[in-house]
C-alpha positions in Angstrom: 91.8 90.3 97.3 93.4 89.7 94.0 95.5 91.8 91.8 96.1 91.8 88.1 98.7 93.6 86.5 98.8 94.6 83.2 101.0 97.4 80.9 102.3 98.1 77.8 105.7 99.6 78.1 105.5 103.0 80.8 101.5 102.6 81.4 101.1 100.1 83.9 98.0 99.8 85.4 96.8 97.4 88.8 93.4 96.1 89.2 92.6 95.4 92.5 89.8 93.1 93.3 87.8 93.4 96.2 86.0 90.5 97.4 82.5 90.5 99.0 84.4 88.3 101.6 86.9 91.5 102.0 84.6 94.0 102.6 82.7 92.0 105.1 85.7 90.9 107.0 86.8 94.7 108.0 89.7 97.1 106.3 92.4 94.9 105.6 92.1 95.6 102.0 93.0 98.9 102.7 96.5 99.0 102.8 97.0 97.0 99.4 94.8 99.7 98.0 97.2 102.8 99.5 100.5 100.3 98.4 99.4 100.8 94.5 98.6 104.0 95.2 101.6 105.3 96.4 103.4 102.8 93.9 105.5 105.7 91.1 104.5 103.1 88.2 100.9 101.7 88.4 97.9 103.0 87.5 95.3 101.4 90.2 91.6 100.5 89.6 89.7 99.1 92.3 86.9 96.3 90.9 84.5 95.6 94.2 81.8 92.9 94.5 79.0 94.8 95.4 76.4 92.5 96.6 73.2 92.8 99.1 75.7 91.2 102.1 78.4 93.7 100.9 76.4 97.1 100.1 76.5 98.5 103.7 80.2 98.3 103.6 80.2 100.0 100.1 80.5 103.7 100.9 83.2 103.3 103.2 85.3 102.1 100.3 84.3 104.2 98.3 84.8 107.3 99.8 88.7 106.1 100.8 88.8 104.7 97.3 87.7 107.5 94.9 88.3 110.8 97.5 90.9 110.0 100.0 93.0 107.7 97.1 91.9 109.2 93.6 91.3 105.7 92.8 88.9 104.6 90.1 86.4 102.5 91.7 84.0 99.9 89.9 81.3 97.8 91.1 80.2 94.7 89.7 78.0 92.0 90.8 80.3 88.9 90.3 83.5 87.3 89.9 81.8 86.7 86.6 81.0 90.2 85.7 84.3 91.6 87.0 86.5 88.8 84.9 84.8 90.4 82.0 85.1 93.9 82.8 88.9 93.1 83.3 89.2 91.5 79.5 87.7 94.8 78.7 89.6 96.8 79.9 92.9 94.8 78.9 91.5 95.0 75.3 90.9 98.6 75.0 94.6 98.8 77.0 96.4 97.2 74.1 94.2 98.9 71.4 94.6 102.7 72.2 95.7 103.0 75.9 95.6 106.8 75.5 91.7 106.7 74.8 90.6 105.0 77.6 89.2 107.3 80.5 90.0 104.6 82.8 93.7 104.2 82.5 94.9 108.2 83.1 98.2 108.5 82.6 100.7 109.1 85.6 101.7 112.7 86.2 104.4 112.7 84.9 104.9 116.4 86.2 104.6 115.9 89.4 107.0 112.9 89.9 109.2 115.3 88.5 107.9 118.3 91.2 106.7 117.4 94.4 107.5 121.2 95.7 105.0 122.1 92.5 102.3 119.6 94.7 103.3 121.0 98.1 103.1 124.7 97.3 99.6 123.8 95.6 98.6 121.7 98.7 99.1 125.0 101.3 96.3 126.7 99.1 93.4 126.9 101.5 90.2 124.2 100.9 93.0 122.1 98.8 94.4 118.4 99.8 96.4 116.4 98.1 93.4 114.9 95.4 92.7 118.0 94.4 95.9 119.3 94.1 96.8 116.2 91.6 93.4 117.1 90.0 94.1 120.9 89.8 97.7 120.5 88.4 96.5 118.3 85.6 94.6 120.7 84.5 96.5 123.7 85.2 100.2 122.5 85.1 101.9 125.3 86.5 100.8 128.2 89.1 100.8 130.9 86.9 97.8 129.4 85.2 95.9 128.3 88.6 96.3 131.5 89.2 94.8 132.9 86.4 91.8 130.2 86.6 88.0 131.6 86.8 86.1 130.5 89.0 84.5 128.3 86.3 87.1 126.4 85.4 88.0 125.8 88.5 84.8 124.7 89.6 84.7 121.7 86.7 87.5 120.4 89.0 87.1 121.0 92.7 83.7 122.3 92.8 82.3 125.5 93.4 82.9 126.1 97.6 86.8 125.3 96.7 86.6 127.3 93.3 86.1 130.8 95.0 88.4 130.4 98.4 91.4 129.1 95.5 90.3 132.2 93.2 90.0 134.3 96.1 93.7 133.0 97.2 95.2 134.3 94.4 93.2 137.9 93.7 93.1 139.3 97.1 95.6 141.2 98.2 97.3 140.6 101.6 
């Protein structure tokens, strides 16, 4: 697995590479993948060889990846392919590093508010990816609170989006 770093003052961001080799050879890559996660000043973006040998193993990552991490995930083909996706995204990076979807900023909020993330967390349906999601849309609880079920739906999905509106409008 290899990692490239790359950042313009505060917006760091990690590119983790995930070999074909990796994914065949069991979950070891995993824990380099929850180490950048849990890092306070990276951004991390998994890039995974996804090949006929590796595909079986390919929703395993990326459901830990992208729903148990928050991670953005990428496949690619190649070493090739995935060099050239990295210049890519170093490029746009140094361009405009606020424009690319890619390379979110870090919440800066809730580095600053963990109880913020904890009280959202005991909200029934909600975990800790879609508390992140649902406090970077709605940054305080007043707000989530005063969410429609549409809106809340364009970021947890409609199942979540009631039991959270329901949360906050029925009384107790």
């Amino acid at each position: 697995m290899a990692r490239v770093t790359a950042g313009a003052g505060d917006a760091r961001c990690c590119v983790l590479y995930v070999t074909e080799a990796d994914l065949v050879a069991g979950n070891g890559y995993r824990k380099r993948l929850v180490r950048v996660r849990n890092s306070n000043n990276l951004q991390g973006i998994v890039v995974v060889e996804k090949t006929r040998m590796s595909e079986q193993y390919f929703p395993a990552l990326q459901k830990f990846t992208v729903l148990d991490l928050g991670m953005v995930l990428l496949p690619v083909a190649s070493q090739m392919e995935a060099s050239c996706l990295i210049i890519q995204l170093v490029q746009e990076q140094t361009k405009e590093p606020s424009k690319n979807p890619l390379l979110r900023k870090k919440r800066a909020l809730l580095l600053s508010e963990p109880s913020l993330l904890r009280t959202v967390q005991q909200i029934p349906g909600v975990g800790k990816v879609k508390a992140l999601l649902l406090l970077q849309k709605f940054p305080s609880i007043q707000q989530l609170s005063n969410a429609s079920i549409g809106e809340l739906e364009q970021v947890v999905g409609q199942a979540v989006a009631k039991q959270i509106h329901a949360f906050f409008t029925q009384p107790r």
